[in-house]
C-alpha positions in Angstrom: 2.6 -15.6 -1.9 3.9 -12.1 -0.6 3.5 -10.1 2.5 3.8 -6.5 1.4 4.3 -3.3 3.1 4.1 0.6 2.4 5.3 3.4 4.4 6.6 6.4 4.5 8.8 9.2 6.2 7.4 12.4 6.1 4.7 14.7 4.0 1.6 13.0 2.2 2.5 11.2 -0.2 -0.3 9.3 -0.8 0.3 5.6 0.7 -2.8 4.7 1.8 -4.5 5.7 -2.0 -1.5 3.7 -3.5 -1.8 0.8 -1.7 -5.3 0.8 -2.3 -5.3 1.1 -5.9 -2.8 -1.5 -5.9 -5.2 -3.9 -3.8 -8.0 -2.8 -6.2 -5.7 -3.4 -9.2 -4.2 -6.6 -7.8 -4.1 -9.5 -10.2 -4.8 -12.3 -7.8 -6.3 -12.8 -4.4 -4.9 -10.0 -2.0 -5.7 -8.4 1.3 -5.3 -5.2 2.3 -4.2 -4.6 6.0 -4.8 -0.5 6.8 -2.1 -0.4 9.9 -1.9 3.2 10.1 -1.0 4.1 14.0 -2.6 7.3 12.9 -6.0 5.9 13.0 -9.4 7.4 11.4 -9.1 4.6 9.1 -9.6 6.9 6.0 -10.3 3.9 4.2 -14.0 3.7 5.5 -13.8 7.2 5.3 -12.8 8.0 1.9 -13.1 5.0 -0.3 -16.1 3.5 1.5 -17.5 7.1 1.9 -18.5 6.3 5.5 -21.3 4.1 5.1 -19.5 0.9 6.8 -18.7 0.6 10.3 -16.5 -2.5 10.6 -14.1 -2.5 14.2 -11.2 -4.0 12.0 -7.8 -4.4 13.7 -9.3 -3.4 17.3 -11.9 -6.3 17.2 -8.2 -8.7 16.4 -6.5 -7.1 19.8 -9.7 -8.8 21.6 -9.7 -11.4 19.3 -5.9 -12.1 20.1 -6.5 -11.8 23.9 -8.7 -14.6 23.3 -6.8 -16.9 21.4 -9.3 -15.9 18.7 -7.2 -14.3 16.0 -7.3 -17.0 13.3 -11.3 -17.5 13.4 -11.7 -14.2 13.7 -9.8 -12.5 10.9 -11.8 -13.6 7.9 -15.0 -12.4 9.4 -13.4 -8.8 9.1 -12.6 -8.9 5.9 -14.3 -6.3 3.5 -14.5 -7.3 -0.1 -14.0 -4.7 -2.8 -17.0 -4.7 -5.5 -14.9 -5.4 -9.2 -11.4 -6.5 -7.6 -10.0 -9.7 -6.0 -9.2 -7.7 -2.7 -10.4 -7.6 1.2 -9.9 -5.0 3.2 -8.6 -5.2 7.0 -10.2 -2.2 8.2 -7.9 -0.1 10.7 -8.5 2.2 14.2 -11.0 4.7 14.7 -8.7 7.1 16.0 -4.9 7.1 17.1 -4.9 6.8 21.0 -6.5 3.0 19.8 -2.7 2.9 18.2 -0.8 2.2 21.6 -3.0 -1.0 21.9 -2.2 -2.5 18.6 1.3 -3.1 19.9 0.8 -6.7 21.0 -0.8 -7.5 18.0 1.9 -6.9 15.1 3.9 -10.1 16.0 1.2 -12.7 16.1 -0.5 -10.9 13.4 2.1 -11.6 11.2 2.2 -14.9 11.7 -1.2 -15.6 10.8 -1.0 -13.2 7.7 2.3 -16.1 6.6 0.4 -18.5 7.5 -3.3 -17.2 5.5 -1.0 -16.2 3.3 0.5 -19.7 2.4 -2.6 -21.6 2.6 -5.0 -19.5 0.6 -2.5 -18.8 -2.1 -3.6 -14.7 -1.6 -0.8 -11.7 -0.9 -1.0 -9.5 1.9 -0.3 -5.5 1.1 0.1 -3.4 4.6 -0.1 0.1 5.2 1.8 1.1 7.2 1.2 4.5 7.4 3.9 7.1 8.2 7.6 6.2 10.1 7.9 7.3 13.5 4.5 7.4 14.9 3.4 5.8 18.2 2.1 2.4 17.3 4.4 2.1 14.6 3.9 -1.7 13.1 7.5 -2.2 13.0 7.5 -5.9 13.5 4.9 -6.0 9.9 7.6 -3.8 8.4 10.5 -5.3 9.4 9.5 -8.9 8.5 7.4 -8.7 5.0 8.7 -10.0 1.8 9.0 -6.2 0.3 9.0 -3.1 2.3 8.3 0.0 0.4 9.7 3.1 1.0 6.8 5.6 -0.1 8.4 9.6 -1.0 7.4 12.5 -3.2 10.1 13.8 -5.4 10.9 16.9 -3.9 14.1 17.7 -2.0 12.2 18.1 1.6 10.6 14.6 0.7 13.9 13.0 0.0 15.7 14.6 3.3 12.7 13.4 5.6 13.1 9.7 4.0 17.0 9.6 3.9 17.7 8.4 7.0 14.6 6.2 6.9 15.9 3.8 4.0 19.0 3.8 6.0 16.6 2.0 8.8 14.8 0.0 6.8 18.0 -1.2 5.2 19.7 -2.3 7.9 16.5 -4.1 9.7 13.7 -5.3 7.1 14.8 -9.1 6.3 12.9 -8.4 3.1 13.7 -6.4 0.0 13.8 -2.6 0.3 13.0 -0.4 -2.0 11.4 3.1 -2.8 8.4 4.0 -4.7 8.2 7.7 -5.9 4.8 9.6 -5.9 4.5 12.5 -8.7 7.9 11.8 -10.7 9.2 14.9 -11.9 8.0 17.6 -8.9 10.7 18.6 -9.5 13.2 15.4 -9.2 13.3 12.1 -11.8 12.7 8.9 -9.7 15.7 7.7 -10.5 17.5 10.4 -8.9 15.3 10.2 -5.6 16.3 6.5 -5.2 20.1 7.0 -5.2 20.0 9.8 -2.8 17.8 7.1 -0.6 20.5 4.4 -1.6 17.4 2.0 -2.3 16.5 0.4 -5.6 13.9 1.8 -7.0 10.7 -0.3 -7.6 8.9 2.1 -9.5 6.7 5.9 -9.9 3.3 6.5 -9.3 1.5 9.2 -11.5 0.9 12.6 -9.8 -3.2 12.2 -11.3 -5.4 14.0 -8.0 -8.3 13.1 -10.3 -7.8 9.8 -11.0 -6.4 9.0 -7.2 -9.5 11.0 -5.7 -10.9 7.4 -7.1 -9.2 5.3 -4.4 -8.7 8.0 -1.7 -12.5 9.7 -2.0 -14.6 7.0 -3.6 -15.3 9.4 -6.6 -16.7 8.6 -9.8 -14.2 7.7 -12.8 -13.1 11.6 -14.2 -15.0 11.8 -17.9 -13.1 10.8 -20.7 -11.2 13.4 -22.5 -9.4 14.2 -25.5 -8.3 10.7 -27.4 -10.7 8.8 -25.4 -13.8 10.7 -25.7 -13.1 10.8 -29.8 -12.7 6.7 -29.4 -16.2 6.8 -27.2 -14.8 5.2 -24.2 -16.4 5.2 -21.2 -15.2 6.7 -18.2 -14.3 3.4 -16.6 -12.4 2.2 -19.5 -10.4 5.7 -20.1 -9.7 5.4 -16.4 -8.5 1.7 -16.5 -6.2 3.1 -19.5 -5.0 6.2 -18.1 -1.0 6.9 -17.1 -1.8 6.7 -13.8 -4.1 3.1 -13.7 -0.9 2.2 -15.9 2.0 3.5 -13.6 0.0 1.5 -10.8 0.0 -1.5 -12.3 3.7 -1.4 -13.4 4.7 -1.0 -10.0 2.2 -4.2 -9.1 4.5 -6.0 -11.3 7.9 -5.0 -10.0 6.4 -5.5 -6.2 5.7 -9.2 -7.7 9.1 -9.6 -8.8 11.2 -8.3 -5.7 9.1 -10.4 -3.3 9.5 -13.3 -4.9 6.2 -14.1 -6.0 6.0 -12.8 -10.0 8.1 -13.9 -13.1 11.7 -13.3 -13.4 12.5 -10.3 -15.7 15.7 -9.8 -17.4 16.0 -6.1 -16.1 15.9 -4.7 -12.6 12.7 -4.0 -11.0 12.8 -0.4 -10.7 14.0 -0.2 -14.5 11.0 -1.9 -15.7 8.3 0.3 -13.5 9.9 3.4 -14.4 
Protein backbone atom coordinates (compact mmCIF):
# COMPACT_ATOMS: atom_id res chain seq x y z
CA UNK A 1 0.00 0.00 0.00
CA UNK A 2 0.94 3.77 -0.93
CA UNK A 3 1.49 6.91 0.97
CA UNK A 4 0.51 9.67 -1.35
CA UNK A 5 0.94 13.34 -1.48
CA UNK A 6 -0.41 16.52 -3.40
CA UNK A 7 1.00 19.90 -3.43
CA UNK A 8 1.41 22.70 -5.16
CA UNK A 9 3.52 25.91 -5.91
CA UNK A 10 1.50 28.76 -6.49
CA UNK A 11 -2.25 29.95 -7.60
CA UNK A 12 -5.36 27.60 -6.78
CA UNK A 13 -5.28 24.92 -8.53
CA UNK A 14 -7.50 22.95 -6.81
CA UNK A 15 -5.54 20.25 -4.58
CA UNK A 16 -7.50 19.89 -1.87
CA UNK A 17 -10.88 19.22 -4.33
CA UNK A 18 -8.60 16.74 -6.30
CA UNK A 19 -7.35 14.94 -3.64
CA UNK A 20 -10.66 14.67 -2.39
CA UNK A 21 -12.37 13.29 -5.30
CA UNK A 22 -9.62 11.02 -5.57
CA UNK A 23 -10.21 9.69 -1.85
CA UNK A 24 -13.92 9.65 -2.72
CA UNK A 25 -13.21 7.81 -6.03
CA UNK A 26 -10.61 5.61 -4.47
CA UNK A 27 -10.95 1.91 -5.38
CA UNK A 28 -9.86 0.42 -2.06
CA UNK A 29 -9.50 1.46 1.52
CA UNK A 30 -7.78 4.99 1.67
CA UNK A 31 -7.37 7.83 4.07
CA UNK A 32 -7.21 11.21 3.44
CA UNK A 33 -4.73 13.36 5.54
CA UNK A 34 -5.80 17.34 4.98
CA UNK A 35 -2.09 18.80 5.98
CA UNK A 36 -2.60 22.19 4.72
CA UNK A 37 -0.34 24.67 6.99
CA UNK A 38 -2.87 27.05 5.74
CA UNK A 39 -5.43 25.82 8.06
CA UNK A 40 -9.45 26.47 8.00
CA UNK A 41 -9.64 22.88 7.06
CA UNK A 42 -12.00 23.66 3.99
CA UNK A 43 -12.70 20.14 4.08
CA UNK A 44 -15.28 20.56 7.06
CA UNK A 45 -15.98 23.57 5.51
CA UNK A 46 -16.78 22.89 2.06
CA UNK A 47 -17.45 19.24 1.63
CA UNK A 48 -18.84 18.58 5.01
CA UNK A 49 -20.68 22.06 4.72
CA UNK A 50 -19.79 22.83 8.33
CA UNK A 51 -21.88 20.66 10.31
CA UNK A 52 -18.84 18.52 11.89
CA UNK A 53 -16.53 19.72 14.30
CA UNK A 54 -13.76 17.09 14.53
CA UNK A 55 -10.07 18.66 16.17
CA UNK A 56 -8.27 16.39 13.54
CA UNK A 57 -4.47 16.82 13.29
CA UNK A 58 -4.27 19.24 16.48
CA UNK A 59 -5.95 16.54 18.79
CA UNK A 60 -2.59 14.11 17.21
CA UNK A 61 0.04 16.98 18.39
CA UNK A 62 -1.49 16.20 22.10
CA UNK A 63 -2.02 12.85 21.21
CA UNK A 64 1.88 12.59 20.20
CA UNK A 65 2.90 14.48 23.33
CA UNK A 66 1.42 11.76 25.01
CA UNK A 67 2.69 8.84 23.36
CA UNK A 68 -0.90 8.52 22.22
CA UNK A 69 -0.65 8.83 18.48
CA UNK A 70 -1.42 5.24 17.36
CA UNK A 71 -4.66 4.80 19.69
CA UNK A 72 -5.60 7.87 18.85
CA UNK A 73 -5.63 8.25 15.11
CA UNK A 74 -8.47 5.94 14.22
CA UNK A 75 -10.84 7.70 16.55
CA UNK A 76 -10.37 10.82 14.15
CA UNK A 77 -11.11 9.34 11.34
CA UNK A 78 -14.20 10.67 9.29
CA UNK A 79 -15.77 8.23 6.97
CA UNK A 80 -17.21 9.42 3.68
CA UNK A 81 -21.00 8.24 3.04
CA UNK A 82 -20.70 5.99 -0.70
CA UNK A 83 -16.76 5.65 -0.74
CA UNK A 84 -14.05 3.55 0.98
CA UNK A 85 -12.40 6.77 2.39
CA UNK A 86 -11.66 8.50 5.99
CA UNK A 87 -10.86 11.76 6.35
CA UNK A 88 -8.01 13.20 8.79
CA UNK A 89 -9.42 16.37 9.41
CA UNK A 90 -6.80 19.38 9.48
CA UNK A 91 -6.30 22.95 11.59
CA UNK A 92 -8.79 25.45 12.34
CA UNK A 93 -6.73 28.15 11.38
CA UNK A 94 -2.91 28.70 10.24
CA UNK A 95 -1.13 30.02 13.40
CA UNK A 96 -2.21 26.15 14.70
CA UNK A 97 0.43 25.32 11.56
CA UNK A 98 3.71 26.21 13.46
CA UNK A 99 2.64 23.45 16.02
CA UNK A 100 2.17 20.62 13.64
CA UNK A 101 5.91 20.69 13.06
CA UNK A 102 6.87 17.88 15.53
CA UNK A 103 4.24 15.90 14.24
CA UNK A 104 5.10 15.20 10.46
CA UNK A 105 8.02 12.74 11.28
CA UNK A 106 6.26 10.37 13.78
CA UNK A 107 3.17 10.83 11.81
CA UNK A 108 4.59 9.25 8.96
CA UNK A 109 5.62 6.53 10.57
CA UNK A 110 2.41 5.46 11.84
CA UNK A 111 0.67 6.35 8.44
CA UNK A 112 3.64 3.27 7.04
CA UNK A 113 2.96 1.42 9.50
CA UNK A 114 -1.41 1.72 9.33
CA UNK A 115 -0.67 1.68 6.09
CA UNK A 116 1.02 -1.81 5.97
CA UNK A 117 -1.18 -3.44 8.40
CA UNK A 118 -4.58 -2.51 7.19
CA UNK A 119 -3.80 -2.97 3.57
CA UNK A 120 -5.45 0.97 3.00
CA UNK A 121 -3.43 3.97 1.07
CA UNK A 122 -2.83 7.17 2.52
CA UNK A 123 -3.41 10.43 0.10
CA UNK A 124 -1.93 13.80 1.81
CA UNK A 125 -2.66 17.24 1.09
CA UNK A 126 -0.26 19.05 1.33
CA UNK A 127 -1.45 22.14 0.52
CA UNK A 128 0.63 24.92 -1.12
CA UNK A 129 4.86 24.90 -1.16
CA UNK A 130 6.46 27.40 0.88
CA UNK A 131 4.15 27.98 3.67
CA UNK A 132 5.04 28.01 7.44
CA UNK A 133 4.26 24.54 8.61
CA UNK A 134 5.10 23.12 5.45
CA UNK A 135 4.83 19.04 5.95
CA UNK A 136 7.96 18.60 4.28
CA UNK A 137 9.02 15.42 6.00
CA UNK A 138 5.14 13.80 4.55
CA UNK A 139 6.29 15.16 1.20
CA UNK A 140 9.63 14.19 1.03
CA UNK A 141 9.14 10.56 2.16
CA UNK A 142 5.73 9.30 0.44
CA UNK A 143 5.64 6.71 -2.27
CA UNK A 144 4.37 9.44 -4.96
CA UNK A 145 4.60 13.14 -4.55
CA UNK A 146 2.41 15.15 -6.84
CA UNK A 147 3.24 18.20 -8.23
CA UNK A 148 -0.26 20.02 -8.53
CA UNK A 149 -0.19 23.23 -11.56
CA UNK A 150 -2.73 24.86 -13.81
CA UNK A 151 -1.63 25.13 -17.41
CA UNK A 152 -0.98 28.60 -17.74
CA UNK A 153 2.49 30.13 -18.09
CA UNK A 154 2.37 31.98 -14.47
CA UNK A 155 1.36 28.49 -13.13
CA UNK A 156 4.28 26.77 -14.72
CA UNK A 157 6.96 29.63 -13.70
CA UNK A 158 5.72 29.48 -9.87
CA UNK A 159 6.15 25.45 -10.00
CA UNK A 160 9.48 25.31 -12.05
CA UNK A 161 11.70 25.65 -9.45
CA UNK A 162 9.49 23.57 -7.15
CA UNK A 163 9.82 20.16 -9.21
CA UNK A 164 13.37 21.01 -9.24
CA UNK A 165 13.06 20.62 -5.19
CA UNK A 166 10.98 17.92 -5.04
CA UNK A 167 13.26 16.22 -7.52
CA UNK A 168 16.24 16.41 -5.84
CA UNK A 169 14.72 15.45 -2.15
CA UNK A 170 11.40 13.25 -2.35
CA UNK A 171 12.75 9.45 -2.15
CA UNK A 172 9.58 8.71 -3.94
CA UNK A 173 8.35 9.25 -7.51
CA UNK A 174 7.75 12.75 -8.67
CA UNK A 175 5.53 13.78 -10.85
CA UNK A 176 3.06 16.55 -12.05
CA UNK A 177 -0.63 16.56 -12.39
CA UNK A 178 -2.16 19.35 -14.54
CA UNK A 179 -5.58 21.07 -13.53
CA UNK A 180 -7.64 22.49 -16.63
CA UNK A 181 -5.48 21.06 -19.67
CA UNK A 182 -5.59 23.31 -22.33
CA UNK A 183 -5.83 27.00 -20.41
CA UNK A 184 -4.09 27.65 -22.62
CA UNK A 185 -1.08 24.97 -22.49
CA UNK A 186 -1.39 20.87 -23.35
CA UNK A 187 -0.31 18.88 -20.19
CA UNK A 188 2.26 17.48 -21.90
CA UNK A 189 3.94 20.55 -22.58
CA UNK A 190 3.56 21.81 -18.76
CA UNK A 191 5.47 18.67 -17.63
CA UNK A 192 8.59 19.08 -19.74
CA UNK A 193 9.00 22.64 -18.83
CA UNK A 194 8.66 21.16 -14.94
CA UNK A 195 11.13 18.35 -16.20
CA UNK A 196 8.66 15.83 -14.23
CA UNK A 197 6.72 13.00 -15.76
CA UNK A 198 3.58 13.57 -16.09
CA UNK A 199 0.98 11.44 -14.21
CA UNK A 200 -2.01 12.77 -15.64
CA UNK A 201 -4.87 16.03 -16.18
CA UNK A 202 -7.64 16.82 -14.24
CA UNK A 203 -10.87 18.30 -16.11
CA UNK A 204 -11.32 22.11 -15.73
CA UNK A 205 -15.44 21.04 -14.62
CA UNK A 206 -16.27 24.05 -11.65
CA UNK A 207 -19.60 22.26 -11.66
CA UNK A 208 -18.72 18.96 -11.20
CA UNK A 209 -15.67 19.91 -8.70
CA UNK A 210 -18.08 22.32 -6.63
CA UNK A 211 -19.14 18.49 -5.79
CA UNK A 212 -15.99 17.75 -3.67
CA UNK A 213 -14.95 21.37 -2.84
CA UNK A 214 -18.75 22.80 -1.75
CA UNK A 215 -20.61 19.62 -0.97
CA UNK A 216 -23.18 20.51 -3.86
CA UNK A 217 -25.65 18.42 -5.31
CA UNK A 218 -24.65 16.23 -8.64
CA UNK A 219 -25.16 19.20 -11.71
CA UNK A 220 -28.57 17.80 -13.76
CA UNK A 221 -27.96 15.67 -16.42
CA UNK A 222 -27.65 17.32 -19.83
CA UNK A 223 -27.62 16.70 -23.36
CA UNK A 224 -26.84 12.80 -24.09
CA UNK A 225 -27.54 11.89 -20.62
CA UNK A 226 -30.80 13.41 -20.03
CA UNK A 227 -32.02 11.76 -23.57
CA UNK A 228 -30.63 8.25 -22.02
CA UNK A 229 -32.71 9.27 -18.53
CA UNK A 230 -29.72 9.10 -16.34
CA UNK A 231 -29.74 10.42 -13.17
CA UNK A 232 -27.72 13.03 -12.02
CA UNK A 233 -25.49 10.75 -9.95
CA UNK A 234 -24.87 8.40 -12.76
CA UNK A 235 -24.22 11.37 -15.57
CA UNK A 236 -21.86 12.66 -12.90
CA UNK A 237 -20.04 9.31 -12.23
CA UNK A 238 -19.73 9.26 -16.20
CA UNK A 239 -18.77 12.67 -16.84
CA UNK A 240 -15.02 13.82 -18.39
CA UNK A 241 -14.18 15.05 -15.33
CA UNK A 242 -15.30 11.79 -12.73
CA UNK A 243 -13.34 10.09 -15.73
CA UNK A 244 -10.07 12.25 -15.85
CA UNK A 245 -10.03 11.63 -11.92
CA UNK A 246 -10.10 8.26 -11.99
CA UNK A 247 -7.46 7.85 -14.77
CA UNK A 248 -5.07 9.71 -12.76
CA UNK A 249 -6.13 7.18 -9.64
CA UNK A 250 -4.78 4.66 -11.82
CA UNK A 251 -1.47 6.14 -12.86
CA UNK A 252 -0.97 7.33 -9.00
CA UNK A 253 -1.43 3.35 -8.44
CA UNK A 254 1.12 2.54 -10.83
CA UNK A 255 4.06 5.03 -9.96
CA UNK A 256 3.83 4.21 -6.30
CA UNK A 257 4.10 0.88 -6.66
CA UNK A 258 0.85 -0.36 -5.60
CA UNK A 259 -1.39 -0.88 -9.08
CA UNK A 260 -0.78 -3.21 -12.12
CA UNK A 261 2.11 -2.74 -14.40
CA UNK A 262 1.08 -1.06 -17.71
CA UNK A 263 2.99 -1.30 -20.89
CA UNK A 264 2.97 2.61 -21.35
CA UNK A 265 4.24 5.33 -19.10
CA UNK A 266 2.01 6.69 -16.43
CA UNK A 267 1.40 10.03 -17.58
CA UNK A 268 0.71 8.63 -21.26
CA UNK A 269 -2.06 6.54 -20.04
CA UNK A 270 -3.87 9.40 -17.83
CA UNK A 271 -3.61 11.82 -20.39
Amino acid sequence: MAIITLVSASGAPGVTTTALALAVRWPRPVMLVEADPRGGSSILAGFFKGTIDQPGLLQLVVAERQGQLVAVLPSLLLPIDGSQAHVLAGTRSHDQAVGLEGLWVPLLGVLRDLSVRTGQDVIVDGGRLGCDGTPMPLLVGSDATVLTVGSSLPAVAGARSWAGTLRERASGAVGALVVGEGRPYAAKEVARALALPLLGAVEFAPEHAVVFSEGAAHPPARGLARWRRRSAADAFAHSGYVRSVAAVGEALRVVSGTGAAVTVEAGERAS
